[in-house]
N, C-alpha and C positions, 0 to 999 in steps of 0.2 A: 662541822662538829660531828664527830662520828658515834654512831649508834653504840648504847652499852649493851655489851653482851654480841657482838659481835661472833659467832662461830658457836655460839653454842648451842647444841642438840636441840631439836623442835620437841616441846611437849605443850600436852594439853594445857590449856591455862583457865583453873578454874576462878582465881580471884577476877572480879572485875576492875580494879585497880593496876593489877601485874597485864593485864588485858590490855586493857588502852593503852597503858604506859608503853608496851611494844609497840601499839598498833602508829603511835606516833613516832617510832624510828623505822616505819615499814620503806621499803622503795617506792609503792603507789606513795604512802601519804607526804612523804618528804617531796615526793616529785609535784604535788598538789601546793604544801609548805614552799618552795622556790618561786613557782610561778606567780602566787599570789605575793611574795616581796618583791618581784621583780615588775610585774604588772602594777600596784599601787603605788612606787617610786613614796616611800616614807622618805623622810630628813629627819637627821639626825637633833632636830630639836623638838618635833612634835612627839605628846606622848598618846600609845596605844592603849586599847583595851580588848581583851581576845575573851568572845561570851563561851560557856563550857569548855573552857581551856585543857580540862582533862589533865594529865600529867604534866604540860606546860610547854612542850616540845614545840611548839608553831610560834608560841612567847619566846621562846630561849633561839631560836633560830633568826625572828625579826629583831630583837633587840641590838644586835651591832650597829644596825642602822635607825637606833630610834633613842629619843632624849628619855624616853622610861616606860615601860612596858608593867602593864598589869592585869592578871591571868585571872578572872571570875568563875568558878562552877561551883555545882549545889551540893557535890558531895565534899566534906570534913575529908574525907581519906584520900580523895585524887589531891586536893590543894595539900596536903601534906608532901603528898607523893612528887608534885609539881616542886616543891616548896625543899623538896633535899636533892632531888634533879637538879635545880639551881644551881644551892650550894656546891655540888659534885665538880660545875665548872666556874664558883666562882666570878657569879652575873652579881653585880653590886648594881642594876640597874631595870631590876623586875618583881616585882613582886606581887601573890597570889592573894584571893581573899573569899570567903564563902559567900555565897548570894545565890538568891533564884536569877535567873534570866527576867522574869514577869515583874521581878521587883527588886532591883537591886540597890544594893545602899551603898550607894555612890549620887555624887554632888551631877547637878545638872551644867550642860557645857562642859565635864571637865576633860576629853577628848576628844583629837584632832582624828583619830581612825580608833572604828567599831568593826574588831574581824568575829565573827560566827560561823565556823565551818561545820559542817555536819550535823547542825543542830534544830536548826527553824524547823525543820518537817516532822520531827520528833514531837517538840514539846507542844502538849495542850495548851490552847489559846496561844496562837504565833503571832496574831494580831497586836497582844498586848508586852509579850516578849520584843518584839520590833518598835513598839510603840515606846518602850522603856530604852532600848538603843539608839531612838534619836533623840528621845530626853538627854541622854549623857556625851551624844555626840554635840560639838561646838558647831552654829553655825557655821557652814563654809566645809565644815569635816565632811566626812564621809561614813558610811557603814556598807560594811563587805560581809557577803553571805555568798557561802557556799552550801549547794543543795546537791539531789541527785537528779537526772531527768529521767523523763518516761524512758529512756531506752536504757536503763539500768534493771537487771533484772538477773537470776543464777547465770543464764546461757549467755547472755552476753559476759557477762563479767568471766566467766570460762574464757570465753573468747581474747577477752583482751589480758588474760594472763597467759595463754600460750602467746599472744602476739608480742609480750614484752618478757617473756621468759621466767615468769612470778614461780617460784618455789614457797615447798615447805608455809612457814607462817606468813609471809607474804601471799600467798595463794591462799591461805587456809581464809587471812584475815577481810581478803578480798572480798571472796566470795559468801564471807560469814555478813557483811556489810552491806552485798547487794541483794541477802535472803532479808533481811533485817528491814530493808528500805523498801523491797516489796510488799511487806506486811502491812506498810502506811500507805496514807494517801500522800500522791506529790504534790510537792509545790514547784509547778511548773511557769513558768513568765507571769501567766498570764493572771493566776492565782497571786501572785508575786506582789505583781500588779497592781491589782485592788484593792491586799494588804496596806501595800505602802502608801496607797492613796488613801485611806483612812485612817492613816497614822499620824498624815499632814509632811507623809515622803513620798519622791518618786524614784521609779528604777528607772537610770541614767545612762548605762550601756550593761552590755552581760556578755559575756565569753565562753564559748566552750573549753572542756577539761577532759582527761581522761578520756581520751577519741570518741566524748559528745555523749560519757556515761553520765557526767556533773555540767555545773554549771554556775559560776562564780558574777553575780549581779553587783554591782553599787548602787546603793540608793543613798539620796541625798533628800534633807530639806525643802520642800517643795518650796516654799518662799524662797530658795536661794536661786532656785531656776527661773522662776518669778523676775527675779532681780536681774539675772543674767539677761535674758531676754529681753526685759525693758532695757536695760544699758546700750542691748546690739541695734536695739527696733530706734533710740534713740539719736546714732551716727547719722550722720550726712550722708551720702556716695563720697567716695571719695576720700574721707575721712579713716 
């Protein structure tokens, strides 16, 4: 799917809408957008949910491969924005809806994948935000979060936009991203962690991203690991 507005002159971008909405056809973030459809291996009959989906561009990328895709964030003007982006290519099989992350109205169980990229370490109270993700997640599903690690910060992120040759608004968006996420506290594994063990989830594996500036976790329903565990503990040898 190729980014709109391809070739045209870099300028400042003061709306925060016209903002993201690039910042989700960037090279980092589409390269970030790939790996995460290619690492969670979706089927085309389960349906998604992507929390501060922003313009919609991670929604509109995984949907080929997904029975229906539905894009959540809190502001009225990005879900719009998300919501004519659709239309532009003609997605009959995604659509956006305004919610907080902390409290969204949406039914419980009603999917099989919870994506959150960029967002848990932002929002106040993460605990209850992740806690409302595996409410909507179905047992057995999954929830995916991408965060930033401690080794994000101005100098590195320089670094890794000379290492991958980031110009213009990809470099500007870059680097405006890892001033952004220094100003917070991270949520690193281990922080991660303890969230999800108070939610009544665990983190189940994690990956590194962006040569080990992010870091893309699963966490799953701790009952289901519960489950899995007693099944393996229940085999014979041999069996």
């Amino acid at each position: 799917m190729p980014a709109k507005g391809d070739g045209e002159p870099v300028r400042r971008i003061q709306d925060p809408v016209d903002f993201f909405d690039m910042v989700g056809q960037t090279q980092w973030h589409r390269a970030i957008q790939r790996t995460l459809i290619h690492w969670m291996g979706v089927r085309d009959t389960q349906h998604l949910l992507d929390v501060g989906c922003a313009a919609g561009w991670f929604a509109m990328q995984v949907s080929p491969r997904c029975g229906w895709v539905t894009g959540i964030d809190i502001s009225p003007e990005m879900v719009r924005r998300a919501e004519l982006n659709a239309e532009d290519y003609r997605l009959d099989n995604v659509s956006f809806v305004v919610g907080d992350a902390r409290d969204m109205p949406l039914p419980d169980a009603g999917f099989d994948w919870v994506t959150c990229i960029d967002l848990l370490h932002l929002i106040e109270e993460p605990e209850r935000a992740l806690r409302e993700m595996l409410r909507v997640c179905r047992p057995g599903g999954q929830v995916i979060l991408v965060n930033p690690t401690r080794q994000l910060n101005p100098w590195t992120a320089q670094a890794y936009c000379d290492r991958h040759n980031l110009v213009d608004f990809d470099r500007d968006s870059f680097l405006s991203w890892a001033t952004a996420c220094a100003r917070r506290p991270v949520m690193d594994l281990d922080t991660l962690r303890r969230i999800a063990a108070a939610c009544g989830g665990v983190v189940e594996s994690s990956m590194l991203l962006t040569d080990g500036l992010a870091v893309v976790s699963r966490v799953i329903h701790s009952t289901m690991e519960v489950a899995v565990s007693d099944a393996a503990a229940s085999l014979e040898p041999g069996e």
